[in-house]
N, C-alpha and C positions, 0 to 999 in steps of 0.2 A: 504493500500500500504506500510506502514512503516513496520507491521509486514513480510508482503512478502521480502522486501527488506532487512530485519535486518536476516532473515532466510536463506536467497538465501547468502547471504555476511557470516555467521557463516560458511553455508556448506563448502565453496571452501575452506576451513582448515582439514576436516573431510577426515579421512583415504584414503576413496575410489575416493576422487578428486585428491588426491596426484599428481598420474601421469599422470593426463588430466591435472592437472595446472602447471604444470613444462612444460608440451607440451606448452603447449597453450601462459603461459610468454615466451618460449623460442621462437615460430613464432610470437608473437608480437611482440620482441627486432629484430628480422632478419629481420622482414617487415619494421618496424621503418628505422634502418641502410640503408637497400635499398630505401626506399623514401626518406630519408635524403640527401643522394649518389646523387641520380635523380632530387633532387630540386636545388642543389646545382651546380649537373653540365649544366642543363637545364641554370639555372639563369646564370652560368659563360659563356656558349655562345654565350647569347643574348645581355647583360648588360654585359656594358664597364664603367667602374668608375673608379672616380679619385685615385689615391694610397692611399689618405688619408683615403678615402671610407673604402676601401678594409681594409687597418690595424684596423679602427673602427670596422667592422665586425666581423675581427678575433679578437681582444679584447672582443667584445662581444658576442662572439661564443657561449662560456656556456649558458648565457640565453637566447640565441635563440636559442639554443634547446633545451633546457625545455617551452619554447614558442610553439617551433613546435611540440615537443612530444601530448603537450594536443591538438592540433588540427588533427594531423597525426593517434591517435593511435586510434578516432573515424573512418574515414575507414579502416583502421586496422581490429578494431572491427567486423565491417561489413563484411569482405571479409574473415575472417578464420571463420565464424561463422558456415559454412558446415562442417568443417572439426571435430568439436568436438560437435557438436548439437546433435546426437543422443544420444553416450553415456553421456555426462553429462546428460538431461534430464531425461534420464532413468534411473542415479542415485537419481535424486530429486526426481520422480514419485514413484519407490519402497522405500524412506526411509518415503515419507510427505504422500503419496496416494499410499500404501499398498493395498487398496480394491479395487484401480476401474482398469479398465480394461489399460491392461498394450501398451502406445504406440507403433504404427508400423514403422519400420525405414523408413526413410526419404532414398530413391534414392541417391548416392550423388550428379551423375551429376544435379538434377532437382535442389535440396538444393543450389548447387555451381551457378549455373544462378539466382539463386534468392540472391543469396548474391553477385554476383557480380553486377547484376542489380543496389542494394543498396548500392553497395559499389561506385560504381562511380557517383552514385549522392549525397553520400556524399563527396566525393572527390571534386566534382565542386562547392558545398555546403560551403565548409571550405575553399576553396580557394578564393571564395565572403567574407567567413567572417572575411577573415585575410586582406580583403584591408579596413576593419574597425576600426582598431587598434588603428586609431587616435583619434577614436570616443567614448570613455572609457566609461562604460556602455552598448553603442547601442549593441558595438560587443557584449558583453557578453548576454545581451536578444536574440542578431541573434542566438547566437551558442547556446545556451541551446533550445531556439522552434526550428531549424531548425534538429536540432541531434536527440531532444529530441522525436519527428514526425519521422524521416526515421528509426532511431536505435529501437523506438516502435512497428512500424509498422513491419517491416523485422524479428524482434526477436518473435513478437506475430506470427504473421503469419508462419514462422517456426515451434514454440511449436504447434499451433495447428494443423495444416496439420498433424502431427502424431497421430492425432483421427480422423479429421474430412474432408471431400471432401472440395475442396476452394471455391466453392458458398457459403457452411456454413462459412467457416471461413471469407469468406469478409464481410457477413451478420452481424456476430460477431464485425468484425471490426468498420463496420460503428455505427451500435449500442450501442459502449462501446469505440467510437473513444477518449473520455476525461482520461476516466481511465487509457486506453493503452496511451495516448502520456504522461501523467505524470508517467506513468513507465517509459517510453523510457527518459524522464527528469530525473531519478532517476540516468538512466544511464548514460544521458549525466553526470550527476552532480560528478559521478563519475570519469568518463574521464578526469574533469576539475584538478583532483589530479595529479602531477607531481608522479612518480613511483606508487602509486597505481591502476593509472590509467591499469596499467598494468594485472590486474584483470579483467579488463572492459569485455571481451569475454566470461568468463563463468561466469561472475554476471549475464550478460544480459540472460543469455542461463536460468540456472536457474529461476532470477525474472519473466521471463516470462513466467514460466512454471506454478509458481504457480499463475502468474496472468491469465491465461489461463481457471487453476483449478478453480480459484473463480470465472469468468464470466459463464461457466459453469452453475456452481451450479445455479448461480442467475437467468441464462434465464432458468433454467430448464431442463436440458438437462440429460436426464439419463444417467445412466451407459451403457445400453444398446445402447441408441441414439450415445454416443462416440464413444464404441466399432465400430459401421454399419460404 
């Protein structure tokens, strides 16, 4: 998994990601700003605080958003993941897996249900794990198995549907459910970074591709078995 993930993190520098990762940072920073926006006015109409509250808050407005950034930019992550999954993957697949038979594009509306599926249960997800704040540690184990399980799961599932019918890929799933949710931890782990986090959409897109590739190999699964 280290070498998948030190591979997948080299790429998103490499020529041909350029302009899927300027895309892809620049819907991260607009989605961020718009949840931001929406948290803040949600909370401003319900919650009535004392003035002192309020000036406290906006004192320490900066690092609550860098607070919120690492919890916000995992559904983030989830929710633009349709939008660049095919072409990043199909970069990974022709530079690492030259030989095997080259992924089918992903539908987008099919892709955008299945990331938004995940994307709102991580939403409800990180909103449980941020009333754990108080709990230093606990929150930090919630949020890495709970991220590290949907953002695994959603991104594996993604990469492989572009070979294989989803009976096979849940099969897969359940089978190699340890390895995938410690990629999906790789991701979380990423996310937990303040501005690199920003990355988090096409790591995830990539690491999972090649973690795809090697479960593959190891159940056996031909070239030809892929390609059908």
């Amino acid at each position: 998994m280290i070498a998948a993930a030190t591979k997948a993190f080299a790429q998103l520098f490499s020529k041909p990601f350029r302009s899927i990762l300027l895309k892809s940072v620049g819907m991260t920073i607009g989605l961020l700003i718009v949840l931001i926006i929406a948290i803040e006015a949600l909370f401003a109409g319900f919650v009535v605080l004392p003035g002192w509250i309020e000036t406290t808050i906006q004192i320490l407005g900066g690092l609550g958003l860098i607070i919120a950034s690492v919890f916000l930019v995992a559904p983030i992550t989830s929710l633009i993941a349709a939008m660049y999954l095919n072409d990043a993957a199909e970069i990974v697949e022709k530079k690492h897996y030259p030989n095997d038979p080259p992924g089918r594009e992903l539908p987008f509306l099919p892709s955008l249900g299945v990331s938004l599926k995940f994307g709102m249960a991580v939403i409800v997800v990180n909103i449980l794990v941020l009333f754990l704040l108080l709990l230093p540690g606990i929150n930090l184990i919630a949020f890495y198995i709970s991220n590290g399980y949907l953002l695994g799961r959603e991104f594996f599932e993604l990469a492989a549907l572009r070979h294989l019918p989803g009976r096979e890929v849940r099969r897969l799933r359940r089978k190699y459910r340890g390895r995938i949710f410690f990629s999906g931890v790789a991701v979380a782990g990423l996310i937990s970074i303040p501005i690199v986090n920003l990355l988090a959409p096409l790591f995830a897109t990539a690491l999972m591709v090649h973690t795809f590739k090697a479960i593959a190999r190891h159940d056996g699964i031909t070239a030809s078995a892929v390609e059908a």
